[in-house]
LUMMITI-590371 format. One record per residue (C-alpha): residue number from 1; y, z, x. Coordinates in steps of 0.02 Angstrom, whole numbers. Layout:
BEGIN
PT   seq       py       pz       px
PT   NUM        Y        Z        X
...
//
This chain:
BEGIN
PT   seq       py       pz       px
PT     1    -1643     6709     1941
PT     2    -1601     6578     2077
PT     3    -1591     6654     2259
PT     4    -1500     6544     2390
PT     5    -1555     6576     2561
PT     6    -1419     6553     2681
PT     7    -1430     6492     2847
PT     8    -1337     6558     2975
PT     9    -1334     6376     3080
PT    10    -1379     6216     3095
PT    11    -1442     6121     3255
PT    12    -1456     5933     3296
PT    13    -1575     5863     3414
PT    14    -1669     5683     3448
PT    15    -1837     5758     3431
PT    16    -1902     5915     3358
PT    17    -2070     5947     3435
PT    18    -2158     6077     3324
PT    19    -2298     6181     3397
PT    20    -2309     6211     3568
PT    21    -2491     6195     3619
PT    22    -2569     6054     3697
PT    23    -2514     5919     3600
PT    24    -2333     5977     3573
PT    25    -2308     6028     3765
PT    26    -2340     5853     3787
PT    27    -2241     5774     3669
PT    28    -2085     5884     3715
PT    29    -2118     5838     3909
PT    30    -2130     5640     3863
PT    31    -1969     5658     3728
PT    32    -1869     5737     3865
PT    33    -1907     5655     4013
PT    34    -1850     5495     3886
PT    35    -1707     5545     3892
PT    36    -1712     5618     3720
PT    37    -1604     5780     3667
PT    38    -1759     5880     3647
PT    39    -1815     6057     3554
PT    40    -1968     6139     3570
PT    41    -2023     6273     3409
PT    42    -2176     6402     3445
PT    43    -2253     6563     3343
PT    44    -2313     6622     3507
PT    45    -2216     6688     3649
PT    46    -2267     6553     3787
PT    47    -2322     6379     3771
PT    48    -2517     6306     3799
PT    49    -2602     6342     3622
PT    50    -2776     6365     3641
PT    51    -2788     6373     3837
PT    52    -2668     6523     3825
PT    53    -2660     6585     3664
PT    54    -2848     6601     3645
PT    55    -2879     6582     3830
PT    56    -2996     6413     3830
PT    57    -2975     6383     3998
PT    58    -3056     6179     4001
PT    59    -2974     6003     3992
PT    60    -3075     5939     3890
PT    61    -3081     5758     3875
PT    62    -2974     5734     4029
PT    63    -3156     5631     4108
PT    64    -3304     5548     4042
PT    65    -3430     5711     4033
PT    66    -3564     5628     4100
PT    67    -3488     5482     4234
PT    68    -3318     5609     4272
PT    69    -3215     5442     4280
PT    70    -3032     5522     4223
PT    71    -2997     5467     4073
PT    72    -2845     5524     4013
PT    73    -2707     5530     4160
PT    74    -2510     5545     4115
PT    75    -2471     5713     4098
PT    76    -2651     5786     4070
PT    77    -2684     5742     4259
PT    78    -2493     5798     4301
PT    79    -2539     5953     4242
PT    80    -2730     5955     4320
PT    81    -2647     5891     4488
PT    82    -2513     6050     4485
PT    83    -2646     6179     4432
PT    84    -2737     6106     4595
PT    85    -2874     6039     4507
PT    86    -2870     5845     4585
PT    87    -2747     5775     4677
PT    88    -2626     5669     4624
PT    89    -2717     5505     4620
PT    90    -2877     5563     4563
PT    91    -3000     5433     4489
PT    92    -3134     5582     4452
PT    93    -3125     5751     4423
PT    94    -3273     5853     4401
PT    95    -3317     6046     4408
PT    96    -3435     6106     4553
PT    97    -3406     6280     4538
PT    98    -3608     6337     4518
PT    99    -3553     6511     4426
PT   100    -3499     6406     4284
PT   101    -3680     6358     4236
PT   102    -3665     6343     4048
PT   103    -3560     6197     4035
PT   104    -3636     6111     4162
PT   105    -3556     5939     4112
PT   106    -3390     6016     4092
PT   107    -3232     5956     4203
PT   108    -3105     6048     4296
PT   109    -3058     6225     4247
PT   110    -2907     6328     4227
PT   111    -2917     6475     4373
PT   112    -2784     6589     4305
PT   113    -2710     6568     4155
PT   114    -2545     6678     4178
PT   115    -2497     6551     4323
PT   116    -2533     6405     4157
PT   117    -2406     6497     4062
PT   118    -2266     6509     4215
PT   119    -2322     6310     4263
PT   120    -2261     6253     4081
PT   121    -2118     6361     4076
PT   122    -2056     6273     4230
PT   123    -2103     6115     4176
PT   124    -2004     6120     4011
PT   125    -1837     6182     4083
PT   126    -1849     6084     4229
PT   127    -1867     5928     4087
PT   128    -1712     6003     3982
PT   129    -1798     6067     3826
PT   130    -1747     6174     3738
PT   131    -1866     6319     3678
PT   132    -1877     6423     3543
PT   133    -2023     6544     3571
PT   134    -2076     6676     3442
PT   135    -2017     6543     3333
PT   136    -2098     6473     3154
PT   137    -2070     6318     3058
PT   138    -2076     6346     2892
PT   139    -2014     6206     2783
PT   140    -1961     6036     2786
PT   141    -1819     5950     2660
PT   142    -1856     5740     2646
PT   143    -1715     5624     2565
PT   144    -1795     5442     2532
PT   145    -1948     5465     2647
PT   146    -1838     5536     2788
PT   147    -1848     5731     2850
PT   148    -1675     5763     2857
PT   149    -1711     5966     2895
PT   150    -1835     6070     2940
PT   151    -1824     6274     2934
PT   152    -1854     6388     3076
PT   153    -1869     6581     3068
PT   154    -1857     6680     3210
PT   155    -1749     6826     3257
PT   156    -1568     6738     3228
PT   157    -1663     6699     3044
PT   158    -1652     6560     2965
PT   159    -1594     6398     3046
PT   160    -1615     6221     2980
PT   161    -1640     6090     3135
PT   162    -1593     5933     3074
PT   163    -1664     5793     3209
PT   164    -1684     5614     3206
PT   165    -1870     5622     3234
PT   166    -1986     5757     3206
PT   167    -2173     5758     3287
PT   168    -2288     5898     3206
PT   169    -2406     5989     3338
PT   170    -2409     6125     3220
PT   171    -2624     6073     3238
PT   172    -2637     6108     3038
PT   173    -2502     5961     2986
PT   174    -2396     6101     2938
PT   175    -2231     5991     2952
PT   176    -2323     5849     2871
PT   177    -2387     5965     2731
PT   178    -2223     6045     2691
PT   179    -2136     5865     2692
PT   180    -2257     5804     2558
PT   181    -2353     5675     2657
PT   182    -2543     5666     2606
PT   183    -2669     5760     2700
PT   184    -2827     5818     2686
PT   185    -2962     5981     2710
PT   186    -3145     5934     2694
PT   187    -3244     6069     2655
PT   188    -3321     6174     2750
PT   189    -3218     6169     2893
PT   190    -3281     6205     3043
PT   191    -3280     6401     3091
PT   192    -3141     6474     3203
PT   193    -3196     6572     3363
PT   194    -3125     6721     3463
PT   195    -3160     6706     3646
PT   196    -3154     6851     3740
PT   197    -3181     6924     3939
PT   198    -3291     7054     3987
PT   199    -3244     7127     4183
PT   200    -3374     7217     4308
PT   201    -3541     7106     4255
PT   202    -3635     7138     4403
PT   203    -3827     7048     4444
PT   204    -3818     6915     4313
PT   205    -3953     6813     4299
PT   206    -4027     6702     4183
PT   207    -4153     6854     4096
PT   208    -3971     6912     4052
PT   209    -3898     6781     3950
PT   210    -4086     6776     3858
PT   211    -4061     6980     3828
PT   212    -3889     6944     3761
PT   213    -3956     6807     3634
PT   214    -4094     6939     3591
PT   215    -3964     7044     3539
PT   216    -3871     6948     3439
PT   217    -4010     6901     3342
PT   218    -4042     7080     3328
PT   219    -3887     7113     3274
PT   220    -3891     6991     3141
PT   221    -4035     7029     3048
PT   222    -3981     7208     3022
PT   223    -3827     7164     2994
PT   224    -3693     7192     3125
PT   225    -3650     7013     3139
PT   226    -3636     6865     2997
PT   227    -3644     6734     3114
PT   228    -3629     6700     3276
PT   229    -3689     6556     3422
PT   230    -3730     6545     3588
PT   231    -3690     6647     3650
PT   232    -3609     6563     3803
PT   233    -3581     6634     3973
PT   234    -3441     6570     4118
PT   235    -3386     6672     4261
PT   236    -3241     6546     4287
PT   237    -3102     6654     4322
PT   238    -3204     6781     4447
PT   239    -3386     6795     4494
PT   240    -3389     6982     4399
PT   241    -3303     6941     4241
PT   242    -3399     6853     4096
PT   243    -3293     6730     3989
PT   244    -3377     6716     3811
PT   245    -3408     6605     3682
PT   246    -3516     6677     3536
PT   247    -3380     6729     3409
PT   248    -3413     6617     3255
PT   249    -3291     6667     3091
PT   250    -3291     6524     2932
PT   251    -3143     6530     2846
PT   252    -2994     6413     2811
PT   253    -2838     6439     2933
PT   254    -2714     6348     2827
PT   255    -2722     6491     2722
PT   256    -2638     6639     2766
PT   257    -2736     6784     2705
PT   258    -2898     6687     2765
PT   259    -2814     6663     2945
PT   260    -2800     6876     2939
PT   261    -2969     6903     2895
PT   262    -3029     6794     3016
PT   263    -2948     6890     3169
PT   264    -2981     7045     3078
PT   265    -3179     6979     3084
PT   266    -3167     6895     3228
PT   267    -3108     7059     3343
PT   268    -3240     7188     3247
PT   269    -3375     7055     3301
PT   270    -3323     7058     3493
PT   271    -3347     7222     3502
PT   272    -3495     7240     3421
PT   273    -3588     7097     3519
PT   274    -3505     7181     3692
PT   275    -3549     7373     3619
PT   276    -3718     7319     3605
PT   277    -3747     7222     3769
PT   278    -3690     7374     3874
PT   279    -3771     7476     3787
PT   280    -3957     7387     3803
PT   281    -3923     7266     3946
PT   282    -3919     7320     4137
PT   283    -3789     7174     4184
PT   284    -3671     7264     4080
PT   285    -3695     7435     4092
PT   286    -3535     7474     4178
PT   287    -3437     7315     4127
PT   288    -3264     7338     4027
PT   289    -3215     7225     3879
PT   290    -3051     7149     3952
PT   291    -2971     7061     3816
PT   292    -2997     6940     3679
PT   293    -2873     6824     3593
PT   294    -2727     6850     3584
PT   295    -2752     6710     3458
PT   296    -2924     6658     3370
PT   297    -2972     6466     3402
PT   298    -2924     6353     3249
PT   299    -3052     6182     3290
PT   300    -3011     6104     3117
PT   301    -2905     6123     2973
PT   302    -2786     6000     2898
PT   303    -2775     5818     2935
PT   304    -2660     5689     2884
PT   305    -2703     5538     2797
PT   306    -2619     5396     2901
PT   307    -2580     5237     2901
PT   308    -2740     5226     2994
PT   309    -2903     5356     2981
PT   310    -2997     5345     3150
PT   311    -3173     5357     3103
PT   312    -3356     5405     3193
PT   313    -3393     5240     3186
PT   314    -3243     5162     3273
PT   315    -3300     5304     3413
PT   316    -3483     5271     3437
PT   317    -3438     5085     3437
PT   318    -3291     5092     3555
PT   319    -3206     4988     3440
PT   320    -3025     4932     3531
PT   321    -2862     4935     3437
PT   322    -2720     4818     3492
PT   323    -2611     4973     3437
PT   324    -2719     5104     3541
PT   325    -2598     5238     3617
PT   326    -2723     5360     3710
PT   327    -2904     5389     3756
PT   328    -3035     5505     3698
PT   329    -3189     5546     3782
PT   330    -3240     5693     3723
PT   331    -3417     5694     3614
PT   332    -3447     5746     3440
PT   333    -3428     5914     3438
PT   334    -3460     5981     3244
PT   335    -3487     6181     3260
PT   336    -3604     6252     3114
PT   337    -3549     6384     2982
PT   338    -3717     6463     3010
PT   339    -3792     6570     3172
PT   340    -3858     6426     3303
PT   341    -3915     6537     3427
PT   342    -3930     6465     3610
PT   343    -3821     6333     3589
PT   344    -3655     6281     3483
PT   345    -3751     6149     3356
PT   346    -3928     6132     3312
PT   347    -3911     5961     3353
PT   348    -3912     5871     3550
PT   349    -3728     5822     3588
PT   350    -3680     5647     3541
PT   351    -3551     5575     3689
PT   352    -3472     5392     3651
PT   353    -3415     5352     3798
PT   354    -3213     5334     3819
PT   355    -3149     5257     3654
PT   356    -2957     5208     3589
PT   357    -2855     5297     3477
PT   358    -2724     5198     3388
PT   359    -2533     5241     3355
PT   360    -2539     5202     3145
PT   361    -2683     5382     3173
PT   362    -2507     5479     3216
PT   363    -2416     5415     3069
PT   364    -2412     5470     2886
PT   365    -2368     5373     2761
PT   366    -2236     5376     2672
PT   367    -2115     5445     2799
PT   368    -2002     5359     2922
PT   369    -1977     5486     3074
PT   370    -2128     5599     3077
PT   371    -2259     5589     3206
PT   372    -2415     5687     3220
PT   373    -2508     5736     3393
PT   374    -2648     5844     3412
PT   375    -2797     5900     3281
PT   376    -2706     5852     3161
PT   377    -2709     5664     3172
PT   378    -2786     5537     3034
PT   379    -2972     5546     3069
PT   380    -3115     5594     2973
PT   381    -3203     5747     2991
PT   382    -3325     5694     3129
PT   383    -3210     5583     3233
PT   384    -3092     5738     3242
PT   385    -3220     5819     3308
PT   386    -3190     5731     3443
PT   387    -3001     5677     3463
PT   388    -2962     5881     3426
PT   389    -2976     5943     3605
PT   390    -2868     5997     3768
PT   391    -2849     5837     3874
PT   392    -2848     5707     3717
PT   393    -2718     5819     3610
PT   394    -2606     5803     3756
PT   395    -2637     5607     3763
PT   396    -2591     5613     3577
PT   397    -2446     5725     3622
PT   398    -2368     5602     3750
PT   399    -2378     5451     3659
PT   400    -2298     5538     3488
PT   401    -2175     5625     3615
PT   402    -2113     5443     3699
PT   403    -2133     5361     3532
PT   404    -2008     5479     3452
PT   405    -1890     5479     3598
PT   406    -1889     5300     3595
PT   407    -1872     5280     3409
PT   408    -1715     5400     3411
PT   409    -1642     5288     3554
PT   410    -1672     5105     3432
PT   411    -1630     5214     3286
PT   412    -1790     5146     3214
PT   413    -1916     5210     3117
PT   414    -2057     5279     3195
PT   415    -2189     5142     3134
PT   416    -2060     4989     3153
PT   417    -2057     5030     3347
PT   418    -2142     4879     3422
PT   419    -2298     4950     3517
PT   420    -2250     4830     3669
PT   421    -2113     4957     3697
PT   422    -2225     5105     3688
PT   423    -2358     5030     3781
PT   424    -2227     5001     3923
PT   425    -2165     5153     3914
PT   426    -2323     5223     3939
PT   427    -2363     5132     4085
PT   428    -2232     5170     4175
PT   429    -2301     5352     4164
PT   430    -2457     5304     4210
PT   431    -2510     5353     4014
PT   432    -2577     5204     3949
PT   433    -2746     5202     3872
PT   434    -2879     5176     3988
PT   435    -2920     5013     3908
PT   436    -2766     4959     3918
PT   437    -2730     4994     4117
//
């Protein structure tokens, strides 16, 4: 028996922009401020992915980690210089703040995250996109290597959004895997973590952080934990409230039964790490757990295979590309499957220096209008590692976001826009690679 699934609508834009995390905030930003008739699709009720829905509150790869040249300016330093992390102009950015001692080479942080979530709001209105919060895409129709649809499902239903370009910040290629175009898993991915606050932490010192390592390891050989790492400690947000990292759940988030369990694992093992710490640990004797989530962290899952794969080697050997859109300068960060307990990797961190990323890594074969921004981008495994995080995704995001405006306007296809264009474009918002400025 054949069911038809009506729609109750369908709406016409010049860029869909699905997912609205770091990547896709930036790519409906650039698309709109092109000019571009622009809509904006998101599961979660507010925009920022990972820095608000799981609470991450770092720009990663905005700076070099170890000069803090800024690396990555357009609308990652926008965004830094409204947040009042640098002004306007900045040339470096770096993090002084001596309570947040276990990322000592990290760059500016996020103070409140609420006022993130208001900031983008603003930001995205004030650029004319339209939203659609609470908000899934959930399939894609191609016609002669053209999306000529894609299917939302919200509370109106179902709606089919038929736009002349489409750029997928769905972070697992979601648009590109439901429109057919190759991508690819490799096994194991790495594991997905649940951060999580802890309030009223009073006389930390360094014998704490050891104690809570102590009992993690404790924990895991009897059998309270699977896995875990770290675990790591930053009292960014106040000088009382411990922001963790130490959560560590494998499992594939493309899948979703796997994605449940994983949240479902990822909350009982909060708990139990926080249950035991004030339980056996004076620092957090009368500390509160504060929150967690809402979302788990997702660092890898599905990548497309483009019309060019970005490798480790291209990274480690700064190799330029003529066609390079954006600027990573993040290092290799590969998280473990297994317990690493002091740390994130067994293995000392591996930083490239600042590196190119070219525009055929945000196009999939095969298909005319569909751009990709984000963790999801043609790389290998390793290099992902890399190109995956805040600052860079939102590099990605702008270039895929101008590149589909501008497309829309030529009525070109995406990978027939001459990159002279882009690259203009680009400069003009002070977003061009830093090899190229």
């Amino acid at each position: 028996m054949n069911i038809r699934i009506p729609t109750a609508k369908t709406l016409r834009c010049d860029v869909l922009v699905c997912g609205a995390g770091c990547a896709g905030i930036a790519a409906a930003l650039a698309a709109a401020r092109q000019g571009a008739s622009t809509i904006l699709v998101e599961r979660a009720p507010f925009a920022g992915g990972i820095m608000t829905c799981v609470g991450l509150p770092f720009l990663d790869g905005i700076a070099d980690s170890v000069s803090g040249k800024l690396i990555t300016t357009g609308i990652p330093r926008e965004l830094a210089t409204k947040l009042g992390l640098c002004p306007p102009n900045a040339k470096t950015i770096y993090d002084f703040d001596p309570a947040c001692v276990y990322w000592p080479h990290k760059t500016a942080y996020i103070r409140n995250i609420e006022r993130l979530k208001a900031l983008l709001d603003r930001e995205l209105l004030a650029a004319r996109v339209r939203i659609l919060y609470h908000t899934t895409a959930c399939e894609a129709s191609v016609q002669h290597g053209h999306i000529r649809h894609v299917l939302i499902a919200n509370k109106d239903g179902l709606t089919a959004i038929r736009p002349h370009h489409v750029v997928d910040a769905t972070g697992d290629a979601d648009i590109a895997h439901f429109a057919g175009a190759r991508t690819e898993l490799t096994p194991p991915v790495q594991p997905m973590t649940l951060h999580f606050r802890i309030g009223n932490v009073r006389n930390w010192t360094k014998a704490s952080e050891l104690a809570a390592r102590r009992e993690c390891r404790r924990a895991l050989r009897e059998g309270a934990l699977r896995v875990f790492y770290g675990p790591g400690f930053s009292f960014c947000f106040a000088p009382n409230e411990a922001y963790v990292h130490a959560v560590r759940v494998p499992g594939n988030a493309a899948d979703a039964a796997d994605l449940t369990r994983a949240e479902i694992q990822g909350r009982a093992d909060a708990l139990a790490m926080f249950d035991r710490w004030q339980k056996r640990i004076p620092a957090f004797k009368h500390s509160y757990f504060i929150t967690s989530g809402p979302y788990i962290g997702v660092r890898e899952t599905r990548r497309i295979v483009g019309r060019y794969v970005l490798t480790a080697a291209d990274i480690l050997a700064q190799r330029h590309f003529d066609d390079a859109i954006a600027t990573g300068a993040w290092y290799l960060d590969m998280h473990s499957n297994k317990a690493t307990a002091g740390a994130a990797a067994k293995e000392p961190p591996v930083y490239p220096g600042p590196y190119d990323i070219p525009y055929r890594a945000l196009l999939p074969k095969r298909l005319d209008n569909l751009l990709v921004a984000g963790r999801c981008l043609s790389a290998t495994q390793r290099a992902a590692s890399s190109a995956r995080v805040t600052a860079t995704a939102m590099a990605l995001g702008e270039a895929a976001g101008t590149a589909a405006a501008l497309s829309a306007r030529a009525k070109c296809a995406a990978p027939n826009l001459p990159i002279t264009r882009l690259h203009a474009a680009l400069r003009r918002r002070h977003a061009a690679p830093a090899s190229f400025s």
